[in-house]
C-alpha positions as CSV (number, residue, x, y, z in Angstrom):
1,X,12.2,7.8,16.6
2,X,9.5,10.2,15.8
3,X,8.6,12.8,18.5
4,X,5.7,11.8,20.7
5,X,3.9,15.3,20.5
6,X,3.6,15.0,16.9
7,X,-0.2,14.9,16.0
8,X,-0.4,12.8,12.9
9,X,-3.9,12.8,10.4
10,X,-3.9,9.6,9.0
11,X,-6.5,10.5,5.3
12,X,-7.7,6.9,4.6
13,X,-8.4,3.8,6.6
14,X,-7.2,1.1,4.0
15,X,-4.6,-1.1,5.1
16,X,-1.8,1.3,4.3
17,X,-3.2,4.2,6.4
18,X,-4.2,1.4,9.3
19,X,-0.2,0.0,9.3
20,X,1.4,3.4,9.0
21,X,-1.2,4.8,12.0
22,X,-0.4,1.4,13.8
23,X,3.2,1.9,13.2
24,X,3.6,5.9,14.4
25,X,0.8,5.1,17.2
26,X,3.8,2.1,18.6
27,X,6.0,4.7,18.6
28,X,4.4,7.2,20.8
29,X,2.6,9.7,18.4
30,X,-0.9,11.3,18.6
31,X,-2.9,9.2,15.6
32,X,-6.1,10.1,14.2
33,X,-7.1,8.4,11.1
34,X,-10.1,9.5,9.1
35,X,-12.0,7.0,7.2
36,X,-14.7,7.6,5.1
37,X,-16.4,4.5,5.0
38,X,-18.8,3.1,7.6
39,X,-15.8,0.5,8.1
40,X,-11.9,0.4,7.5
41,X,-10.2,-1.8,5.2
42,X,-10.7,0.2,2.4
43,X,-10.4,-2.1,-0.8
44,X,-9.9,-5.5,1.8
45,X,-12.7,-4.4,4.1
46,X,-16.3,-7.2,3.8
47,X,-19.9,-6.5,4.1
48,X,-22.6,-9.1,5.0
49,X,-25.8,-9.8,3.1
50,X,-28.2,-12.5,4.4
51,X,-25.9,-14.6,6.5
52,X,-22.8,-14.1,3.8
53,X,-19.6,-12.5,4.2
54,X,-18.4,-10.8,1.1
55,X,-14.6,-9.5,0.3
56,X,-15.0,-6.2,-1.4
57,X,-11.7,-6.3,-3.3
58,X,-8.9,-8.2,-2.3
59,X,-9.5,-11.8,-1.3
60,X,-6.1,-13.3,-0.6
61,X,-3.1,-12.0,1.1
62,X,0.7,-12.4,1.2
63,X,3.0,-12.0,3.4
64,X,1.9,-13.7,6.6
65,X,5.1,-16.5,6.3
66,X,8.3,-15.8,8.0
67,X,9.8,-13.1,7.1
68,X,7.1,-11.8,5.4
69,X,5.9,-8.5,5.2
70,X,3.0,-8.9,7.5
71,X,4.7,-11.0,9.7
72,X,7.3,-8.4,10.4
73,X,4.9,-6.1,11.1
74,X,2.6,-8.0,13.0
75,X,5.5,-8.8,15.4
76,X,7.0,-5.1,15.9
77,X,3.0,-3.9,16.8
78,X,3.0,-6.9,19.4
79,X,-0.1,-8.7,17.4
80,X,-1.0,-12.0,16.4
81,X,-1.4,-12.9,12.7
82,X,-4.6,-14.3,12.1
83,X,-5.3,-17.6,11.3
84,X,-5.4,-18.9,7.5
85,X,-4.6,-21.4,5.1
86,X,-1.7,-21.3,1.9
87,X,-3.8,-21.0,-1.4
88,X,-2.4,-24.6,-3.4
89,X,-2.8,-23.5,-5.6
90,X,-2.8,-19.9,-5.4
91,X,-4.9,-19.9,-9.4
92,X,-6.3,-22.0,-11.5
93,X,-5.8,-20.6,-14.7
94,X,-8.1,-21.5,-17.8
95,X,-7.0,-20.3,-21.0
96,X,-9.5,-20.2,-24.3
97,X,-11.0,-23.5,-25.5
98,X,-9.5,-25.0,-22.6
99,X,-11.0,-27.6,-20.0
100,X,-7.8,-28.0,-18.0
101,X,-6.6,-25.3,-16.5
102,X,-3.1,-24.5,-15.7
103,X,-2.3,-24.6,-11.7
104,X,-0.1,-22.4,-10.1
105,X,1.3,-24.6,-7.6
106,X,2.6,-23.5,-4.0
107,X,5.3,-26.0,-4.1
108,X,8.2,-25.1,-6.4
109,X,8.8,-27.8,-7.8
110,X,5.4,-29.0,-8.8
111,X,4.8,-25.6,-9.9
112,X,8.1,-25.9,-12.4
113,X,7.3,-29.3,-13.4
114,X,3.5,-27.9,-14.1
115,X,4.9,-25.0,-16.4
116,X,7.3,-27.1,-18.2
117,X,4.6,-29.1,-19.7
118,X,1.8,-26.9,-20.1
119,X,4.7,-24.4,-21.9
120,X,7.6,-26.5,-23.9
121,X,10.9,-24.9,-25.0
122,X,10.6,-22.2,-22.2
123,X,12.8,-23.3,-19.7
124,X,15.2,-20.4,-20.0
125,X,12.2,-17.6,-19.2
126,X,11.0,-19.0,-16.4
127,X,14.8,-19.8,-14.7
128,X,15.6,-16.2,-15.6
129,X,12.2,-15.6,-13.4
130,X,12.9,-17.2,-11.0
131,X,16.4,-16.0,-11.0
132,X,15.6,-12.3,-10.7
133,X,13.2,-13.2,-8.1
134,X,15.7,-14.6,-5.6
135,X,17.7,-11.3,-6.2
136,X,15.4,-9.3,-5.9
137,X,13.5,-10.9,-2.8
138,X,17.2,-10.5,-1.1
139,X,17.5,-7.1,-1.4
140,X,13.7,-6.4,-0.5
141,X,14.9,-8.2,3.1
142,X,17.1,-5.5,3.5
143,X,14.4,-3.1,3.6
144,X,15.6,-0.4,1.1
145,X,13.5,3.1,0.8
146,X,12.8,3.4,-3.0
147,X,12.4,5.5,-4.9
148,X,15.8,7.5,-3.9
149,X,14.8,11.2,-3.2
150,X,17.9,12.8,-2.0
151,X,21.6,12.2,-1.7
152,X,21.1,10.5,1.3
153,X,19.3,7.6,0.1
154,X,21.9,6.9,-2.3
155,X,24.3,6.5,0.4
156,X,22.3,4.4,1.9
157,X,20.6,2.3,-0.5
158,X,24.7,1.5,-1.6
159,X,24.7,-0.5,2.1
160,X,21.7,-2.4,0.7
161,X,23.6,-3.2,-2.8
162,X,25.6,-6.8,-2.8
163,X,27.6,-7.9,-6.1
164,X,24.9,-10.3,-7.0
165,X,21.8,-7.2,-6.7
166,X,23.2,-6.0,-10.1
167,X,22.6,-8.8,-12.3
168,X,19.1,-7.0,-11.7
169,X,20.3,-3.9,-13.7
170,X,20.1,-4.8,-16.9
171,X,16.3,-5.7,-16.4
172,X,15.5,-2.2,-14.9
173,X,13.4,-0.8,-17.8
174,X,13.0,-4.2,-19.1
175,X,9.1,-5.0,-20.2
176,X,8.2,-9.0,-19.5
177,X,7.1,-8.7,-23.3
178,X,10.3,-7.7,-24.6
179,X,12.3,-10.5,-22.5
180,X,9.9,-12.9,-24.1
181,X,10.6,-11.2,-27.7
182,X,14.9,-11.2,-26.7
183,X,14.5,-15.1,-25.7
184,X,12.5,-15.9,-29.0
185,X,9.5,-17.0,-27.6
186,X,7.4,-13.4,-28.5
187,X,5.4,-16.2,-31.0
188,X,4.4,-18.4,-28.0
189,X,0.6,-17.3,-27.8
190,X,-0.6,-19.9,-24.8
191,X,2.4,-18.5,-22.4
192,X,1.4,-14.7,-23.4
193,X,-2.1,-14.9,-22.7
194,X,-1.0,-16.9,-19.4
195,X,1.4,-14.1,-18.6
196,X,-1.4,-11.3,-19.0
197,X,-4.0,-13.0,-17.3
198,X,-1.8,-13.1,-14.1
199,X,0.5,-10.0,-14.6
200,X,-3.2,-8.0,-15.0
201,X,-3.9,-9.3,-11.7
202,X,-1.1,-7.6,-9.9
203,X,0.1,-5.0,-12.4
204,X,-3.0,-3.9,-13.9
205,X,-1.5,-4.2,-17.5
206,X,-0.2,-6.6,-19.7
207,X,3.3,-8.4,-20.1
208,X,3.9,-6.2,-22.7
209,X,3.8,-3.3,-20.5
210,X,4.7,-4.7,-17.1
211,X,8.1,-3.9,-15.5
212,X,10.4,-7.4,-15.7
213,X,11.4,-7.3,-12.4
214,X,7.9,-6.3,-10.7
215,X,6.6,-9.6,-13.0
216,X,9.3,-11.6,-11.3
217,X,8.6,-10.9,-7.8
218,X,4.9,-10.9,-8.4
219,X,4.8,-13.9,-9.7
220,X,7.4,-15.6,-7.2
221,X,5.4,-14.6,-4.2
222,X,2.6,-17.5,-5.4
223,X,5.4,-20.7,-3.9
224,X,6.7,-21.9,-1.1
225,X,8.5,-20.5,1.4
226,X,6.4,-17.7,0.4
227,X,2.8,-17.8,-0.9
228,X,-0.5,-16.8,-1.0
229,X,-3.2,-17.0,2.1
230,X,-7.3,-17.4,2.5
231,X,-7.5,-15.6,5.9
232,X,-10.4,-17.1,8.2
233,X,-12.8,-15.4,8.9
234,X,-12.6,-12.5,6.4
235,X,-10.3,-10.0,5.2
236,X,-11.4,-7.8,7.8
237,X,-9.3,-9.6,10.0
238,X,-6.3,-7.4,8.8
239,X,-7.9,-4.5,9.3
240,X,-9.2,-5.2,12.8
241,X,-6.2,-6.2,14.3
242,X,-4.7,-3.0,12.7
243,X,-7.2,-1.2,14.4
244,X,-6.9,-2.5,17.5
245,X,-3.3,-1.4,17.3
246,X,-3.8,2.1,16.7
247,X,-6.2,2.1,19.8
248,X,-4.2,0.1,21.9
249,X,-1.5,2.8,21.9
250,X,-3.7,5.4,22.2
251,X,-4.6,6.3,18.8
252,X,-8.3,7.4,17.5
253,X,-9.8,6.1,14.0
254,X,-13.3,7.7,12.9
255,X,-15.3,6.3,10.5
256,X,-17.6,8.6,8.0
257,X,-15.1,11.6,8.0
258,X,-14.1,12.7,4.4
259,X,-11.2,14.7,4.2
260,X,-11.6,17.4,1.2
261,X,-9.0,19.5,1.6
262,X,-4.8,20.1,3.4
263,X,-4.7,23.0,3.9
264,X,-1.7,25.0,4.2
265,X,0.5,28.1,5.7
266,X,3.7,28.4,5.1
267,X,4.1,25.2,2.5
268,X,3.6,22.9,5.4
269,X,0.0,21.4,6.1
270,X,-1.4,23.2,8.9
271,X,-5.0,21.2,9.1
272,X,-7.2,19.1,7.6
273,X,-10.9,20.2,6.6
274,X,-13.3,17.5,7.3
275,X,-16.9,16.5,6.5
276,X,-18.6,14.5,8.5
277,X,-20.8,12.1,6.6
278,X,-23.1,11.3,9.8
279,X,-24.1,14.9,10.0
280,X,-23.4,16.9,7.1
281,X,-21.1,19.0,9.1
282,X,-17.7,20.6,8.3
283,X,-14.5,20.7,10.7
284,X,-11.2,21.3,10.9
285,X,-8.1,18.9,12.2
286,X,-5.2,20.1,13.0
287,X,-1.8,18.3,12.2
288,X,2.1,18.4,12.5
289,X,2.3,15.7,9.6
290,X,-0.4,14.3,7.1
291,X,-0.1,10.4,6.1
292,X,-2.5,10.4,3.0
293,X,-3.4,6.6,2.1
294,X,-5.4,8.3,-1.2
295,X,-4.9,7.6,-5.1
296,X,-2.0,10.2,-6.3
297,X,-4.6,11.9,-8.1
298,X,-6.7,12.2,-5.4
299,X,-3.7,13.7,-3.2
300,X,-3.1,16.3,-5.9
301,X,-6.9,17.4,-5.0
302,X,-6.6,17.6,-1.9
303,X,-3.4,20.0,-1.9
304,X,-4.8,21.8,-4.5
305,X,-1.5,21.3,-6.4
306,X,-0.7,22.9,-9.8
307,X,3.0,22.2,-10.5
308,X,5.8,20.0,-11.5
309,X,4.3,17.1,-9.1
310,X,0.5,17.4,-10.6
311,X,1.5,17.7,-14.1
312,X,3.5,14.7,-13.3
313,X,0.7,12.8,-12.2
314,X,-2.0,14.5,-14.7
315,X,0.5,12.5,-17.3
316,X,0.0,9.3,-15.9
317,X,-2.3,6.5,-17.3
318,X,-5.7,6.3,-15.7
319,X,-5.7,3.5,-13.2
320,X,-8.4,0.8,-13.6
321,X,-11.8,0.6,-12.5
322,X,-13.4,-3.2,-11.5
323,X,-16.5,-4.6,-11.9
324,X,-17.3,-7.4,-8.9
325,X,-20.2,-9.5,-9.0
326,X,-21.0,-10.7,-5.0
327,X,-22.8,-14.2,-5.3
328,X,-24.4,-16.1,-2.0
329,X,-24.8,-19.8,-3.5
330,X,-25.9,-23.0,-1.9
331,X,-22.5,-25.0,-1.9
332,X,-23.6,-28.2,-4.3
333,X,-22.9,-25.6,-6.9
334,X,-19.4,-25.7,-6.6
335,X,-17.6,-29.0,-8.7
336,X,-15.8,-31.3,-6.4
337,X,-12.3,-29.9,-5.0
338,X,-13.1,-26.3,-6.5
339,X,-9.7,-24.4,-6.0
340,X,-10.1,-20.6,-3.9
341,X,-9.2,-18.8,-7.1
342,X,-9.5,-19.2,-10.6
343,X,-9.4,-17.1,-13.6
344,X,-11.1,-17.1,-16.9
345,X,-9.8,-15.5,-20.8
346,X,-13.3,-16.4,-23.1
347,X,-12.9,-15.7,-27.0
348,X,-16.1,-14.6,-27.2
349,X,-16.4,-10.7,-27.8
350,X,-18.7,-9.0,-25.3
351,X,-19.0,-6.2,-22.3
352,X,-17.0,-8.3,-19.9
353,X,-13.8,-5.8,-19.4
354,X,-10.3,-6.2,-21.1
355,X,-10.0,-9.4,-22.7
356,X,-13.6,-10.8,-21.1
357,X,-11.1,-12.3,-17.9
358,X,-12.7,-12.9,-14.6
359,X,-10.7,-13.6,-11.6
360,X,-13.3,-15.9,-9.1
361,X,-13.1,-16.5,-5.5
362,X,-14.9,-19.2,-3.7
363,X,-15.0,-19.5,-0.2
364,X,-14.0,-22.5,1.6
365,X,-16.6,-24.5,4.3
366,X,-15.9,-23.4,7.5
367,X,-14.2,-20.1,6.7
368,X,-16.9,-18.0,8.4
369,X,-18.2,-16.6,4.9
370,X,-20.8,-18.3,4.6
371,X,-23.5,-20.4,6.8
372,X,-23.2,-24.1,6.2
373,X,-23.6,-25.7,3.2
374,X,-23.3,-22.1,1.1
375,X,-20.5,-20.6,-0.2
376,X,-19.8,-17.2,-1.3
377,X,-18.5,-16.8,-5.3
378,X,-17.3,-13.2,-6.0
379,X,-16.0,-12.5,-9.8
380,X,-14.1,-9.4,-10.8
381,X,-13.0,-8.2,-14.2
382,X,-10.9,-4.8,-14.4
383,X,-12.8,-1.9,-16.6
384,X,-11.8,1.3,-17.5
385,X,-13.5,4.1,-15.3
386,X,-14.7,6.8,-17.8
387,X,-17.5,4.8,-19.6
388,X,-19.5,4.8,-16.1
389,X,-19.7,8.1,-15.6
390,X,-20.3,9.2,-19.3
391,X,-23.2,11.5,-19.2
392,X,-25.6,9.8,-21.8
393,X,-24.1,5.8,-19.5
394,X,-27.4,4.1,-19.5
395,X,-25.8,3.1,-15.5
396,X,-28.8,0.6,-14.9
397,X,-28.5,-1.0,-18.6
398,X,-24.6,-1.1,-19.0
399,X,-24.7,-2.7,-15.2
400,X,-26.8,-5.0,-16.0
401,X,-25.0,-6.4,-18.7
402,X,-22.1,-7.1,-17.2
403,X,-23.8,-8.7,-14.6
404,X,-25.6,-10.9,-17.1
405,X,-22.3,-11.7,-19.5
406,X,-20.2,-12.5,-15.9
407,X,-23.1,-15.3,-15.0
408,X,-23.0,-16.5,-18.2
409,X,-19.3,-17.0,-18.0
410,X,-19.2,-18.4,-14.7
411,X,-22.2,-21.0,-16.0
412,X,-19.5,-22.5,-17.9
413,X,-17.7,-23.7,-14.5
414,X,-20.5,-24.1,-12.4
415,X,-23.2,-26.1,-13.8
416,X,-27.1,-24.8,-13.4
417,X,-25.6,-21.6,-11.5
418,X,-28.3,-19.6,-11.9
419,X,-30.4,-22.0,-9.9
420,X,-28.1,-22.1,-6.1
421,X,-27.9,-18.4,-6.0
422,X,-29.5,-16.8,-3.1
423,X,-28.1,-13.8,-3.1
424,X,-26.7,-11.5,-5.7
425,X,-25.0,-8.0,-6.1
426,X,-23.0,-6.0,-8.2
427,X,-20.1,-3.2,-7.7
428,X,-19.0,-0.6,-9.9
429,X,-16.2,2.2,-10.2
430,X,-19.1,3.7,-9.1
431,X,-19.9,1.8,-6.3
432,X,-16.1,2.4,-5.8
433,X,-15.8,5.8,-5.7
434,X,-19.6,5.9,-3.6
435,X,-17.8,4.1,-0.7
436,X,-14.0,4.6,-1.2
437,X,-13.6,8.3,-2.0
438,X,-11.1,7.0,-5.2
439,X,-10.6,9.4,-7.8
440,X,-13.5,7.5,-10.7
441,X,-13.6,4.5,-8.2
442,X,-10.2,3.2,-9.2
443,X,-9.4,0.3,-7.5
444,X,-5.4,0.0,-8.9
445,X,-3.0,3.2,-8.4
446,X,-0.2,3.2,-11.0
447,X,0.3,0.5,-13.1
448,X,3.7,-0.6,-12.9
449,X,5.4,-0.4,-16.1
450,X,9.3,0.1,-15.9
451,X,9.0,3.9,-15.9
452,X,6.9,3.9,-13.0
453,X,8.6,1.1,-11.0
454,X,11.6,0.6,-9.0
455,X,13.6,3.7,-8.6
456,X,11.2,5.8,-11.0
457,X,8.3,5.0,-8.7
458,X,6.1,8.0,-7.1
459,X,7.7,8.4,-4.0
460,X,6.5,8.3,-0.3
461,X,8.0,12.3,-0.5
462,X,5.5,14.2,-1.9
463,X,5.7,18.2,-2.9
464,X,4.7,19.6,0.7
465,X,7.3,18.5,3.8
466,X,4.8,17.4,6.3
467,X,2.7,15.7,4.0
468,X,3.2,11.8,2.9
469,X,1.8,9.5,0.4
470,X,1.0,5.9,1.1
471,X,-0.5,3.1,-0.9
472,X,-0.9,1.6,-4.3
473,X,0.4,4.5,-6.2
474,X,4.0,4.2,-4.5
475,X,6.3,1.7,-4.7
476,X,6.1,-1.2,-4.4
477,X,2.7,-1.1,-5.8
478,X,-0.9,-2.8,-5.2
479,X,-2.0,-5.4,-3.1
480,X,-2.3,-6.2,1.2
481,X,1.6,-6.4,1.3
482,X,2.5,-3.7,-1.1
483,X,0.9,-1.3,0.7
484,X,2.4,-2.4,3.8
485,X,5.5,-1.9,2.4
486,X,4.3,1.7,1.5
487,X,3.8,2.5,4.9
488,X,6.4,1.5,6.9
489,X,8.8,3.0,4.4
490,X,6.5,6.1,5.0
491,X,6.8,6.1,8.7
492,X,10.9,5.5,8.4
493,X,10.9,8.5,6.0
494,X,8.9,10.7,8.6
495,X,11.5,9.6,11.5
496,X,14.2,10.8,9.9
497,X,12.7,14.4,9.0
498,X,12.2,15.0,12.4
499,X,15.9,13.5,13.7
């Protein structure tokens, strides 16, 4: 257990900073977490506008089913899970030219009878899938600590290892792209584009680049006994009952404190130098250990790093940026049985992001987004981040047409849009980086191709002893759950330096 007179800084309020704070709080620790917004949650926090409650960024969650990532941790904090529903299906998926789209069914075997027909003669991808998927969801129950950073872990990440965990190996630096190429179906263009709609989603590239074995668990998570949830309420619900946590065992979260700087003595961190947004005043924290839910690019300015670790990460591909379009509507916009989620690929050349896709949400009556009879629509597509902060960006013209190309899109699905909105609002990497402190307003960390997934992952380590990285540019990547798996394998890691 960690020692209860360790003061702990907590850099970042997200969901990973809020779990691992929660976590070390439990355990008897002095917890401050410093959070820059006016709110935590980071990219799964809300905001309300006229009676509607938007999701910034993430709008559906995994991992509240038994077993389940937030389940587990739910229980060891003592809290309830909050309330929601399974997403069935967790996307609707509408592919070019297409009226129909393909469903991504909770059930397993609708969802393999649904695949099956909507892609012919490729049985043998999708058992090999699944097949990796139940391997590797067995070994993730045994909670293993990846990526292995010193003789130790391989000793214990052996004890984790059954016969059947290495059919995984040959798969390890595997792309999805060149598993479709080995199985003969790289000429199959209706299951690619389905493939990098989705894998964009959770991977931030496409199946070309994605690691096989991150493709296979993220898309296994979408069916039963796992799946996807629409929390009620909001998002914020997460974050909340994290919160509560950390004050419950005595732990402190501030809102409006930006952290600019670790600084050092001796190669360990020694404080953290604050400013506090509500005044415009500096101070200093000091701290026995540093968790910093932050991008790894971000972490490398706040240590000031210039070395093997910086140059590492100076190498890696920029993360993306998002545009998000927040819509109030008056419901009778929405067709009859609208799914939660669905997701868009248009032919059409135009500003909308990589391949013009938009993933939509739509709120659900009752689900306390929006008064009754409206409904909240939100529509993302992921951008790179440069173009918005070019110096001669027109920010107000290129804005506004990405606004005005997503509405047109979204016309296509719901009839006379234009006409039930009552509200309407736009975010940028911009926006991002205004409220989030991301490096460019990224809203991914690293994309997970092979050589930056699994065992080649950043690590929860970082260069500085004390100091501990958490969040979507570890392993096991983005998303509610990934990041709670961050930071509990953060929190083990700083037990055991201090045994």
């Amino acid at each position: 257990m960690a020692k209860p007179e360790q003061n702990i800084v907590v850099i970042g309020g997200g969901i990973g900073g809020l779990t691992a704070a929660a976590l070390l709080a439990k355990r008897g620790c002095r917890v401050l977490v410093l959070e820059q917004a006016f709110i935590p949650g980071g990219c799964a926090s809300t905001f309300k506008r006229r009676g509607f409650t938007f999701d910034v960024g993430a709008t559906q969650v995994a991992g509240l089913e038994p077993g389940g990532i937030h389940a587990q941790i739910f229980a060891q904090l003592e809290l309830e899970l909050p309330e929601a529903t399974p997403c069935d299906p967790a996307c609707a998926v509408f592919l070019p030219g297409e009226n129909q789209p393909i469903s991504v069914w909770r059930d397993p075997q609708r969802w393999q009878a649904e695949r099956l027909a909507q892609f012919p003669g490729t049985e043998r991808f999708w058992a090999k899938l699944d097949q990796l998927f139940r391997l590797c969801w067995e070994f993730n129950q045994r909670d293993p600590i990846l990526p292995l950073h010193s003789p130790r872990d391989v000793l214990e990440i052996v004890t984790k290892l059954r016969p059947q965990t290495l059919l995984t190996v040959p798969y390890t630096l595997q792309t999805v792209g060149g598993v479709l190429r080995r199985l003969k179906l790289g000429h199959h263009t209706r299951l690619k584009q389905f493939l990098d709609l989705q894998l964009k989603l959770y991977s931030q590239v496409d199946a070309d680049e994605t690691a096989m074995l991150y493709a296979a668990v993220a898309l296994g998570l979408s069916t039963e006994p796992q799946g996807l949830y629409h929390l009620q309420g909001s998002m914020q619900v997460l974050s909340t009952r994290l919160h509560q946590a950390i004050v419950n065992h005595g732990g402190r979260l501030i809102t409006r404190q930006r952290a600019e700087r670790i600084v050092l003595k001796q190669d360990r961190a020694h404080t953290v130098s604050v400013m506090n947004l509500r005044n415009q005043k500096r101070w200093e924290v000091p701290c026995e250990q540093v968790i910093a839910n932050v991008t790894c690019w971000d972490l490398v300015n706040l240590l000031a790093l210039n070395n093997d670790y910086s140059r590492r990460i100076e190498k890696l591909p920029s993360a993306s940026g998002a545009f998000i379009l927040y819509l109030g509507v008056d419901a009778a916009c929405l067709p009859a049985d609208c799914p939660p989620h669905l997701q868009f690929l248009y032919d059409a050349n135009g500003a909308l992001g990589e391949n013009n896709s938009l993933f939509v949400s739509v709120s659900r009556a009752g689900d306390g987004r929006a008064p009754a009879g409206k409904a909240t629509i939100i529509a993302s597509t992921f951008t790179e981040t440069a173009p918005w902060w070019y110096e001669n960006t027109d920010y107000a013209a290129l804005k506004a047409t990405y606004t005005e190309t997503a509405l047109q899109h979204l016309a296509q699905y719901f009839p006379n849009l234009r006409d039930y909105i009552q509200h309407i609002e736009a975010a940028t990497p911009r926006t991002w980086q205004h409220f989030t402190g991301r490096h460019l307003g990224m809203v991914g960390g690293v994309a997970q191709r092979p050589w930056n997934f699994g065992p080649l992952s950043l690590s929860n380590h970082t260069p500085i002893a004390n100091v501990w990285l958490v969040g979507d540019s570890t392993y096991p990547g983005e998303g509610t759950a990934g990041v709670s798996y961050s930071a509990r394998n953060a929190v083990q890691l700083l037990e055991r330096s201090l045994r």
